[in-house]
C-alpha positions as CSV (number, residue, x, y, z in Angstrom):
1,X,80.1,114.9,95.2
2,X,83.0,112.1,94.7
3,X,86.5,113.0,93.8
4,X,85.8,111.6,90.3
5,X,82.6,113.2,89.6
6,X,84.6,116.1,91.0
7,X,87.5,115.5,88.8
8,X,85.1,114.8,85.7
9,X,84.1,118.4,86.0
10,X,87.1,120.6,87.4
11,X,88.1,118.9,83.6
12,X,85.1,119.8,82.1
13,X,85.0,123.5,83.3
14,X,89.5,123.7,82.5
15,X,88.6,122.4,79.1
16,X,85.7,125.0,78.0
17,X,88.3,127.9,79.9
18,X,90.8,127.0,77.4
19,X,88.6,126.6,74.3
20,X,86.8,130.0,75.2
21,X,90.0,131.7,74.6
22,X,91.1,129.8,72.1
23,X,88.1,130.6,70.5
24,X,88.1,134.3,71.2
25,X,91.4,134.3,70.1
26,X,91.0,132.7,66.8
27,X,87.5,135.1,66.3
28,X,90.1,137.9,66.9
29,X,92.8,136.6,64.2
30,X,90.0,136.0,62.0
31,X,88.7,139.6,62.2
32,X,91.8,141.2,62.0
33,X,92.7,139.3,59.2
34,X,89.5,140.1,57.7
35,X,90.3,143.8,57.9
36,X,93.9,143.3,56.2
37,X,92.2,141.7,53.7
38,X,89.7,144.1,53.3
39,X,92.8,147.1,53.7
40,X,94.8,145.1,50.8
41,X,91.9,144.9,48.6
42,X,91.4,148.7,48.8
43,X,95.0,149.5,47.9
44,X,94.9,147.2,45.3
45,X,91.6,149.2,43.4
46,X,93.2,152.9,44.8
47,X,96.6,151.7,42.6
48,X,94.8,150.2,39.9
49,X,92.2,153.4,39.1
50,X,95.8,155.7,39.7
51,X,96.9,154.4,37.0
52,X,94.6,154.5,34.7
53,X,96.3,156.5,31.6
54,X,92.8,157.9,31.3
55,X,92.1,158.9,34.7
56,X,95.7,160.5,34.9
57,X,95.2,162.9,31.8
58,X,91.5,164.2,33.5
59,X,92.9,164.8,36.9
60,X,95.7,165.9,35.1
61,X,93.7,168.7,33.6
62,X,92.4,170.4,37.0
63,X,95.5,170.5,38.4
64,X,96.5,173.8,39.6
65,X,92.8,174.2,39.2
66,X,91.3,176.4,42.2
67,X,87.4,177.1,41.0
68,X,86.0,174.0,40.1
69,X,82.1,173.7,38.8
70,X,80.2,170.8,41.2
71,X,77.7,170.0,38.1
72,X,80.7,169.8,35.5
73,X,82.5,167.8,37.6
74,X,79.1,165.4,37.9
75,X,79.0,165.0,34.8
76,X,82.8,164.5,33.9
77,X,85.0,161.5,33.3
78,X,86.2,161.2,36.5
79,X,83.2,161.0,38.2
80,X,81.6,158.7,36.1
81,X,85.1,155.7,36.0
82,X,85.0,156.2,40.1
83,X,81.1,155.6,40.4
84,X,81.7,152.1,37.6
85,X,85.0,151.3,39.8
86,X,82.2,151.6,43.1
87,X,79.6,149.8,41.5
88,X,81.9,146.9,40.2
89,X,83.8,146.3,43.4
90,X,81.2,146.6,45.8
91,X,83.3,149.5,47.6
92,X,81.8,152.6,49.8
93,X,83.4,154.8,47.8
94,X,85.7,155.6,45.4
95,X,87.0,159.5,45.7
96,X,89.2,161.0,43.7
97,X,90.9,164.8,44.4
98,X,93.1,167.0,42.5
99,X,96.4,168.3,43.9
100,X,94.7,171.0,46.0
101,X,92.5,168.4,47.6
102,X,89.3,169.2,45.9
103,X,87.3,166.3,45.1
104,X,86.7,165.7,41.1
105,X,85.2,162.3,42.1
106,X,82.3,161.7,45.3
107,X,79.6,159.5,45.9
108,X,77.4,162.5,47.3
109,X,77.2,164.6,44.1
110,X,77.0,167.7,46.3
111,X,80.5,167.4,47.8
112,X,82.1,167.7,44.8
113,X,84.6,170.8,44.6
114,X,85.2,170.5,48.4
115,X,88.2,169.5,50.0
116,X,88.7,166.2,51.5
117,X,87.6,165.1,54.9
118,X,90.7,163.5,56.1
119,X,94.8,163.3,56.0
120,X,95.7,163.9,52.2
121,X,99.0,166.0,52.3
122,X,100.9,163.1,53.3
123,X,99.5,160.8,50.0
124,X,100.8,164.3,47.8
125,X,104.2,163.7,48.9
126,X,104.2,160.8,47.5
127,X,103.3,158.0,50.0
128,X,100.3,155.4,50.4
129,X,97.7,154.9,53.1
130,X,96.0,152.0,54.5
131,X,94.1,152.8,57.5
132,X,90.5,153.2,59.5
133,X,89.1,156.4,59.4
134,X,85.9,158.2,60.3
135,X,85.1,160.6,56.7
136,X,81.8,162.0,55.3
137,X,80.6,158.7,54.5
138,X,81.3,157.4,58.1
139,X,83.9,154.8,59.3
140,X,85.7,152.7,56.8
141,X,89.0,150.5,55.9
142,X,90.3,153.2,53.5
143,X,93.4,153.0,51.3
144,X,95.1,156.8,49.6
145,X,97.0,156.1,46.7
146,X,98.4,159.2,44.7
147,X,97.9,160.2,40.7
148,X,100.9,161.0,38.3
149,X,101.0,163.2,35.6
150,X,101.1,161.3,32.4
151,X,103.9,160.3,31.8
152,X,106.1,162.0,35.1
153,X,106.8,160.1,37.9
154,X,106.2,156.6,39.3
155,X,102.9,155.1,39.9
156,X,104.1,152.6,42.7
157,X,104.6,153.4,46.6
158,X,107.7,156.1,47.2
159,X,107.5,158.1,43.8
160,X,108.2,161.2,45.6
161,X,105.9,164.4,45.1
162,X,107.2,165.3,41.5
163,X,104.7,165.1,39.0
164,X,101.6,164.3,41.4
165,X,98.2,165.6,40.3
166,X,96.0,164.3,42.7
167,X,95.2,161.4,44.9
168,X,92.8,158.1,44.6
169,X,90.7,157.3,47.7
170,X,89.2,153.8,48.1
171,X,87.1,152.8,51.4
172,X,85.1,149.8,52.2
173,X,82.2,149.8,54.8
174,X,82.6,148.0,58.2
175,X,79.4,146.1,57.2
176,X,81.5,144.9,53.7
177,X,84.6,143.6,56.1
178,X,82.2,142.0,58.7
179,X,80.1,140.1,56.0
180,X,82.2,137.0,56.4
181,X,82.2,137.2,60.2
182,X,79.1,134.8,60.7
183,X,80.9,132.0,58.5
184,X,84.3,132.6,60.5
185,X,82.0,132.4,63.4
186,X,80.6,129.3,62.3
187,X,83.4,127.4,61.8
188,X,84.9,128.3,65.2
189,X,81.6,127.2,66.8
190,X,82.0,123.7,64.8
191,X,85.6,123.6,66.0
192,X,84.6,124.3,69.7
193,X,82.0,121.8,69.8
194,X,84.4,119.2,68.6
195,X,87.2,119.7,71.2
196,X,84.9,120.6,74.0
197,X,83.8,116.9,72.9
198,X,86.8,115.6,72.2
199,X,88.1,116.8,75.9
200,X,84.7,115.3,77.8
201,X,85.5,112.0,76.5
202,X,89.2,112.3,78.0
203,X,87.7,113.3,81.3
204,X,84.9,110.9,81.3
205,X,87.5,108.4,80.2
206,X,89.9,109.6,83.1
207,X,86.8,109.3,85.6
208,X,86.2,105.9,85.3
209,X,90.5,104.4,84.8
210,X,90.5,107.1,88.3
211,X,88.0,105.1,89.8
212,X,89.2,101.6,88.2
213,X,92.2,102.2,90.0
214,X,91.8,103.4,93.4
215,X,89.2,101.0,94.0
216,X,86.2,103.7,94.4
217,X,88.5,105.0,97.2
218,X,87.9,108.9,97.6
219,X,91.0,111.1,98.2
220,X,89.8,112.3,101.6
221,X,89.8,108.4,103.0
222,X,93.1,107.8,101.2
223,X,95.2,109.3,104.3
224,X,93.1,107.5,106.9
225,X,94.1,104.0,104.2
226,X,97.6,104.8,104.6
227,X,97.8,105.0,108.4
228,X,95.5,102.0,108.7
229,X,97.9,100.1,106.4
230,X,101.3,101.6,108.5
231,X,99.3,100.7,111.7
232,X,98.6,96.9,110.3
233,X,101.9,96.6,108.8
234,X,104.3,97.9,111.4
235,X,102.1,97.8,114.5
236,X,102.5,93.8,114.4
237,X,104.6,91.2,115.2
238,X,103.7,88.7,112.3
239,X,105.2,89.5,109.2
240,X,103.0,90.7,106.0
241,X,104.0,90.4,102.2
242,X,101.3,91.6,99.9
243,X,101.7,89.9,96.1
244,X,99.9,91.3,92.8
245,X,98.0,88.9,90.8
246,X,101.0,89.1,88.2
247,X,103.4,87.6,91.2
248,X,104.8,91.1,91.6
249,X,105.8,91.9,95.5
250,X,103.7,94.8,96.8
251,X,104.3,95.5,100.4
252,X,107.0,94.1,103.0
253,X,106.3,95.0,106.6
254,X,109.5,95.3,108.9
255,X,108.7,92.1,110.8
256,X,108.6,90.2,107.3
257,X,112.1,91.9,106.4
258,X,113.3,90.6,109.9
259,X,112.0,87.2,109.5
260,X,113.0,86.8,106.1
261,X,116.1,88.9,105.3
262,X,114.6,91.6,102.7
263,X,115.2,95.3,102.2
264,X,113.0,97.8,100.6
265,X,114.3,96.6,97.2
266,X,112.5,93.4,97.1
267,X,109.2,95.8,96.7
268,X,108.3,95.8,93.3
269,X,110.3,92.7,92.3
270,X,109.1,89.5,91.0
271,X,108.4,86.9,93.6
272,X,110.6,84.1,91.2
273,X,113.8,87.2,91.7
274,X,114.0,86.7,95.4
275,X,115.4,84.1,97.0
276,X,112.5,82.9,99.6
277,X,112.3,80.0,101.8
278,X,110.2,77.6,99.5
279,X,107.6,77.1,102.1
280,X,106.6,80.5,102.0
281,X,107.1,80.6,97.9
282,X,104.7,77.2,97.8
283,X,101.7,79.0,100.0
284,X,101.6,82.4,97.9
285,X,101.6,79.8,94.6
286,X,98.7,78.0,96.4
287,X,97.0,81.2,96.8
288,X,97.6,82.8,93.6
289,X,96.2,79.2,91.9
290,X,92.8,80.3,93.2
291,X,93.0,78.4,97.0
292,X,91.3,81.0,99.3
293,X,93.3,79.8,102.1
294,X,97.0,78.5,102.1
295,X,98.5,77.1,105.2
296,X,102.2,75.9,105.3
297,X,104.9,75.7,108.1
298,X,108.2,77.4,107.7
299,X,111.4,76.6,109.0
300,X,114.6,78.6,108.9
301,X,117.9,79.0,110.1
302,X,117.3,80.8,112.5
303,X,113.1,81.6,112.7
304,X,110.2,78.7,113.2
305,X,106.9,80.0,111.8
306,X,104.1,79.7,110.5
307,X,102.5,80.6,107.2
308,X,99.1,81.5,106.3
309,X,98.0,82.8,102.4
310,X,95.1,84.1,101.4
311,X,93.4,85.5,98.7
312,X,92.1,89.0,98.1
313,X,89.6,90.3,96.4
314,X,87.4,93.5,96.1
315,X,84.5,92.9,94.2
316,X,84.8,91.0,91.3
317,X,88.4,92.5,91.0
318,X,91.3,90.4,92.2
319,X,93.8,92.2,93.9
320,X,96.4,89.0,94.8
321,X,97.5,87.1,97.8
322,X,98.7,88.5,101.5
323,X,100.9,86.5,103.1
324,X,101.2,86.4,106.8
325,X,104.1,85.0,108.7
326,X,103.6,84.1,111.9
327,X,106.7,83.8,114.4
328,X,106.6,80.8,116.3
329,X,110.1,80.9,117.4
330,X,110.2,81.4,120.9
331,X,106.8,79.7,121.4
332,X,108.4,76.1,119.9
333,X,111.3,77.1,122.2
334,X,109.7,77.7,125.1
335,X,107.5,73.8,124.4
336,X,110.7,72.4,123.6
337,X,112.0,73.2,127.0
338,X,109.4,72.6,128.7
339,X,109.2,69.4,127.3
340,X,112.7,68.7,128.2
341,X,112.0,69.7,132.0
342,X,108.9,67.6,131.7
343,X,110.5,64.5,130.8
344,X,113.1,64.8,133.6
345,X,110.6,65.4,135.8
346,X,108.6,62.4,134.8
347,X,111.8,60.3,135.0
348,X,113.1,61.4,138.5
349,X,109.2,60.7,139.6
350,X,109.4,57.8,138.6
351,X,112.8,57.4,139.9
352,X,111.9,58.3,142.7
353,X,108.6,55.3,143.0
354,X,111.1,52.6,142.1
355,X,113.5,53.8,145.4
356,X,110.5,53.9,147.7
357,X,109.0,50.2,146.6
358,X,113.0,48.8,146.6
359,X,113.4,50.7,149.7
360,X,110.1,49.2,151.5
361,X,111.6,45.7,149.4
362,X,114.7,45.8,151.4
363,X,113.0,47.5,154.8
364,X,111.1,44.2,154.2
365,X,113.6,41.9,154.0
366,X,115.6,43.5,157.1
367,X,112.3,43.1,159.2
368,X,112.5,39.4,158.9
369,X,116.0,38.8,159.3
370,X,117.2,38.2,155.8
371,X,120.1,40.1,155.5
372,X,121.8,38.3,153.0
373,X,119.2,38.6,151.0
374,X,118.4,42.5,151.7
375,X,122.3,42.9,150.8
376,X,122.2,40.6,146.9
377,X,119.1,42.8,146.4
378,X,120.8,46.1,146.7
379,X,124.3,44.8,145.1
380,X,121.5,43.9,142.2
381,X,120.2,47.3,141.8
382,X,123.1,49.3,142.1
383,X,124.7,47.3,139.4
384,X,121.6,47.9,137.3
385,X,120.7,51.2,137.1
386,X,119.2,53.6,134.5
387,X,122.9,55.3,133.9
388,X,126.0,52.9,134.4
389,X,127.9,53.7,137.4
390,X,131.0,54.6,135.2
391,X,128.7,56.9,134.1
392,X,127.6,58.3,137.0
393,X,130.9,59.1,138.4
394,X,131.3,61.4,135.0
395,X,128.8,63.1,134.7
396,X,129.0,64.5,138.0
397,X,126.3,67.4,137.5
398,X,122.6,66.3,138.7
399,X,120.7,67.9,136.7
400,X,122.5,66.3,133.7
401,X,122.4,62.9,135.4
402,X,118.6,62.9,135.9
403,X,118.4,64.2,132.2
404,X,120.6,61.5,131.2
405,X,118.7,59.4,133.6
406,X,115.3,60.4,131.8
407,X,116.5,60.1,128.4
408,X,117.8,56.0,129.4
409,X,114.7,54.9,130.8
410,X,112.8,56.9,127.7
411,X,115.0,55.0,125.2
412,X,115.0,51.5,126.9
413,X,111.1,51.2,126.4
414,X,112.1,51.7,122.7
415,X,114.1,48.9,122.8
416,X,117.3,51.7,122.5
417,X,120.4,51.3,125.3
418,X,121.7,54.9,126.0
419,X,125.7,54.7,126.6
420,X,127.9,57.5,128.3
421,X,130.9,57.1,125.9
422,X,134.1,56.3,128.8
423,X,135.9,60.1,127.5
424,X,132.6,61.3,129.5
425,X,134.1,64.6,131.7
426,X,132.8,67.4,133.5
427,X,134.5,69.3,136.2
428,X,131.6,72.1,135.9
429,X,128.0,71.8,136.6
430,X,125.1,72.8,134.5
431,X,124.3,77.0,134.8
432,X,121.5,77.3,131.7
433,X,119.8,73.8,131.7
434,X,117.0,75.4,129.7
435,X,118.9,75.6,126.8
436,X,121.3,72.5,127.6
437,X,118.0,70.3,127.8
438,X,116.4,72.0,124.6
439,X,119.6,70.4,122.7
440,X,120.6,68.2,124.4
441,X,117.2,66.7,124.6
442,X,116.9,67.0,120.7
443,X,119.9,65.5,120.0
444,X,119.3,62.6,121.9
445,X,115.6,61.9,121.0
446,X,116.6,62.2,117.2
447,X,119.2,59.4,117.9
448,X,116.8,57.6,119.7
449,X,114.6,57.8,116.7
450,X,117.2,56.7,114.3
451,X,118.5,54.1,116.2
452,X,114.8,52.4,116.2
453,X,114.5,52.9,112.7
454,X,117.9,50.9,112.0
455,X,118.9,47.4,112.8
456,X,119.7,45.5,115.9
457,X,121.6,46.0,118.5
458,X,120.4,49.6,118.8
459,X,122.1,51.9,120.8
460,X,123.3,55.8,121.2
461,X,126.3,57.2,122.3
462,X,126.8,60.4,124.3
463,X,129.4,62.2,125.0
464,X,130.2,65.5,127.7
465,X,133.1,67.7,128.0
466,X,133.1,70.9,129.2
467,X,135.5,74.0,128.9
468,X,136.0,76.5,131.1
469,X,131.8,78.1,130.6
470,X,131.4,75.9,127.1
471,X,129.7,72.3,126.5
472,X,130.8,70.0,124.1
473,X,128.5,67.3,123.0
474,X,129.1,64.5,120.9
475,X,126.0,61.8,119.8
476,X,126.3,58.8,117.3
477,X,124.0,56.3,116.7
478,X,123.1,53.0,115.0
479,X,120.6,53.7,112.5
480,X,121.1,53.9,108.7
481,X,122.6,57.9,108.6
482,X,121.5,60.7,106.8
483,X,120.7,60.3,102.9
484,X,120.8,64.0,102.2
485,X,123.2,66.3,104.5
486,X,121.9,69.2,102.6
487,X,118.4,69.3,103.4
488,X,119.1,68.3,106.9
489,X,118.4,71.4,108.4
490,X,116.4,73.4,105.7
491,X,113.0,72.3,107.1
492,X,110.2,69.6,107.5
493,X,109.9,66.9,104.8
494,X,107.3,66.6,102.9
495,X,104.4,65.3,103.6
496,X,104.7,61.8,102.3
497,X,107.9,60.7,104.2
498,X,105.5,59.9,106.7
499,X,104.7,56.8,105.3
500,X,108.5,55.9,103.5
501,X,109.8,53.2,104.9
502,X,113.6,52.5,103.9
503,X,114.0,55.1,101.8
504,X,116.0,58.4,102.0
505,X,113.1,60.4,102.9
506,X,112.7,58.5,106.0
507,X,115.8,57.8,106.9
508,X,116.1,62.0,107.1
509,X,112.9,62.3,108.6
510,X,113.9,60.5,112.1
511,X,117.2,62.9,112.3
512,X,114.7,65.4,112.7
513,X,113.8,67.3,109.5
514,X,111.0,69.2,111.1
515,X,111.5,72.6,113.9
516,X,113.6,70.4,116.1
517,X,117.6,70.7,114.2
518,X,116.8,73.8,113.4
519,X,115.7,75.2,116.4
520,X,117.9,73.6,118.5
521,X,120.9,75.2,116.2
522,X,119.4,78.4,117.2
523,X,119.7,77.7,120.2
524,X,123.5,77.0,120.1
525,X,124.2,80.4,117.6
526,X,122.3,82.6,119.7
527,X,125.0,81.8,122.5
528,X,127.7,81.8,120.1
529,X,128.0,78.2,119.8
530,X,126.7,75.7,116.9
531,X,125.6,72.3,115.5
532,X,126.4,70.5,113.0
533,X,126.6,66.9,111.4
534,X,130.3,65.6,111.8
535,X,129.3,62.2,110.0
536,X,126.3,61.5,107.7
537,X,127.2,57.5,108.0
538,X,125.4,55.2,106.1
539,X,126.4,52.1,104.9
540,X,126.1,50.2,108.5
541,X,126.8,52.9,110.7
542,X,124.7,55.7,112.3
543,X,125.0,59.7,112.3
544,X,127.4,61.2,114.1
545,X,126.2,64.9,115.6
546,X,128.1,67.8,117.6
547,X,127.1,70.6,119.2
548,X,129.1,73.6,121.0
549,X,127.5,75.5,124.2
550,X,128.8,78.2,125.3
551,X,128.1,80.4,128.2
552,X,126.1,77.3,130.1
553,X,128.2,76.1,132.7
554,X,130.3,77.5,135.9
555,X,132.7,76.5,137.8
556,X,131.7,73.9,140.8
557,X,131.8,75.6,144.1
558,X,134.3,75.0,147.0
559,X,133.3,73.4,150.6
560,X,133.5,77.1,152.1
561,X,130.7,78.1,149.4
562,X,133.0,80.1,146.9
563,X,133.8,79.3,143.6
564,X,136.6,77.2,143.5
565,X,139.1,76.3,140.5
566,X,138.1,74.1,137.9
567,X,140.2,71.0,138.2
């Protein structure tokens, strides 16, 4: 049976519980009232024959009475006003009895003369009974009312015993009180009927807003839900927001948090009330506009990822969008290097051709005797050379120099000329060239790219200086600058600064509005260090950039093999 059908009828069998005893206990009320009634109604005719001046003189007469004649009595007053008083009001019996006891008044003509069944000494004294009691007419609601002498006494409840003559007895038959039990009964049948309706409606209504919203999910596959969604949630390293159809946030996983600076708070809150990377914000929009699938890439200060939105429905019910942000970070870090250490590597092979044909070149010229010649040649390419020679002598590191080296020959096919600004100085050598070429390289290939886009001449400047363990670098450029420092290093440009062409979107596009700033600023916090833009130019002069490394270089060893002191 499913939880709702099992709900529908736990409800169902709690409702008729409750309106059983309701009912009993209304059928209960009901006859007990019925009985007071039927008790008040026999008072009321016991005080109204006791005070009957007529009634009071005849019993009046046999009191003191002891020997009293069964026929006269039959045929005597006060037998015949309690058989009318019977007769009128539909009561067993209406019994009448001297001061002694001895009934002047019976239904049973025979009993007449004989002393009453029950209690009668109290109702002497002067006081009045209501209550059931078994007689010689059987069980009845009963009601003992004394009689006054004419004249003597009171006729009402507490007259004392003084001038008492007798008493009045008036009973009704069960059968008379339970007469209007089957109408009583009725009505609480009608009344059960309706809430036991009434209350299979609610359930049936309950039933199906139960199963509206969990889905159809039964109780028992709730718990294996909930571990599923802890073990999808925070057993991965992508992060997860879930968002209602209403833009409400849902679900956060811890990766998500992590990746996008939220707490537990931002569950429950409107997308528009936390303060997202747009990106992220555009792809749920996509997806909540009705596109199954929304892709975007998001950059931030200190995370690359990527972002992937899509749709979710169950049935014909839709149940929102689930983000899922993908961490990208250390994979575009790990490219970036390896494309640093790739370029290097291309340069120094080729460096390294272009020695071997000038060295066979000059091996040549030796062979045959022309030394002069052999000696202009290499003057020629020494003066020459991918990195000036000023240049050389400062940056006295070699894997800088063949990065440097790289980088030149890169931007000369682009029709770019690479300086080494002359305050070039390093008295350390390179210890973490991963990360030195991952900015480094950035730095200089953004330059490279905003020098092409600007007009001739078209160079880049660098600049080195190290202290102590840090790297300082300083790049400028000839390009046209950056149009909007702000956005510089919130993430990729849109889509359509692809095709600008001298406009501000392109001109921020080539200083690398994409992963590469970005990333490469990570790169320089995570070590402590930074980047930043020391000049946005503009108006005939390039960007200016800086970046602080520290923890990348040592100190340059001594000629016994220990660390000497930096000079």
């Amino acid at each position: 049976m499913r939880f709702t059908t099992r709900m529908l009828v736990t409800q169902l069998a709690a409702a008729a519980a409750v309106i059983a005893v309701c009912a009993a206990a209304f059928a209960w009320i009901g006859v007990q009232q019925l009985r007071t009634e039927t008790q008040s109604t026999a008072l009321a005719i016991a005080r109204t024959v006791a005070s009957d001046p007529q009634l009071r003189r005849a019993v009046a007469e046999y009191a003191g009475d002891a020997e009293l004649d069964a026929a006269v009595l039959a045929d005597g007053e006060v037998q015949r006003q309690a058989t009318e008083i019977a007769r009128r009001t539909g009561a067993l019996f209406v019994v009448v009895a001297d001061d002694d006891g001895l009934r002047l008044a019976h239904p049973d003509p025979a009993r007449l003369g004989e002393r009453v069944s029950t209690e009668y000494e109290r109702v002497l004294a002067g006081e009045e009974i209501v209550t059931w009691e078994r007689g010689t007419l059987g069980e009845s609601a009963r009601a003992k009312v004394p009689v006054y002498r004419p004249g003597a006494g009171q006729t009402g409840p507490g007259g004392g015993s003084a001038g008492i003559v007798g008493e009045v007895s008036v009973g009704f038959a069960p059968a008379s009180v339970l007469a209007e039990v089957p109408g009583l009964v009725a009505a609480i049948a009608a009344a059960v009927a309706l809430a036991f309706g009434v209350a299979a409606l609610a359930a049936f209504l309950i039933r199906r807003r139960l199963e509206r919203l969990t889905l159809g999910v039964q109780p028992e596959e709730l718990g294996a839900l909930l571990q599923n969604q802890a073990a999808v949630l925070d057993g991965v390293n992508d992060g997860v927001v879930a968002v209602s159809g209403d833009g409400v946030v849902r679900a956060v996983n811890r990766s998500a948090r992590d990746l996008l600076a939220l707490d537990e708070a931002a569950i429950g809150r409107p997308l528009a009330e936390l303060e997202l990377p747009p990106a992220l914000v555009e792809a749920i929009r996509r997806g909540l506009d009705g596109e199954p699938l929304a892709l975007g890439e998001l950059v931030t200060a200190d995370h690359v990822g990527y972002v992937e939105a899509r749709r979710v429905r169950r049935g014909d019910r839709d149940l929102g969008v689930v983000a899922v942000v993908r961490d990208r970070t250390d994979v575009v870090a790990l490219a970036e290097r390896l494309d640093a250490v790739r370029t290097a590597t291309n340069a120094l092979r080729a460096q390294r051709h272009e020695f071997a044909n000038r060295m066979h070149a000059v091996s040549g010229l030796l062979a045959v005797g022309r030394i002069v010649d052999a000696q202009e040649f290499l003057a020629e390419l020494s003066s020459r050379g991918a990195v000036p020679e000023a240049a050389v002598e400062a940056i006295d590191d070699p894997f800088l120099q063949a990065l440097v080296g790289a980088k030149a020959v890169e931007a000369a096919e682009r029709g770019v000329e690479l300086r080494v600004a002359d305050d070039t100085l390093l008295v350390g050598i390179v210890d973490e060239p991963e990360d030195v070429a991952a900015v480094l390289g950035n730095l200089v290939d953004n330059a490279v790219t905003a020098a092409v886009a600007g007009d001739e001449p078209r160079w880049v400047e660098l600049s080195l200086l190290d202290d102590g363990d840090t790297l300082a670098v300083t790049i400028s450029d000839s390009g046209r600058g950056v149009a909007d420092p702000e956005r510089l290093f919130a993430g990729r440009a849109d889509d359509g600064a692809d095709d600008a062409e001298d406009t501000d979107e392109a001109s921020d596009r080539v200083h690398g509005r994409g992963i590469g700033l970005p990333l490469a600023r990570r790169f320089a916090r995570r070590r402590g260090g930074d980047l930043w833009l020391v000049d946005a130019g503009g108006a005939g002069r390039g960007a200016v950039f800086a970046a602080r490394l520290p923890a990348v270089m040592h100190r340059r060893p001594t000629g016994d093999g220990d660390e000497g002191e930096v000079r």
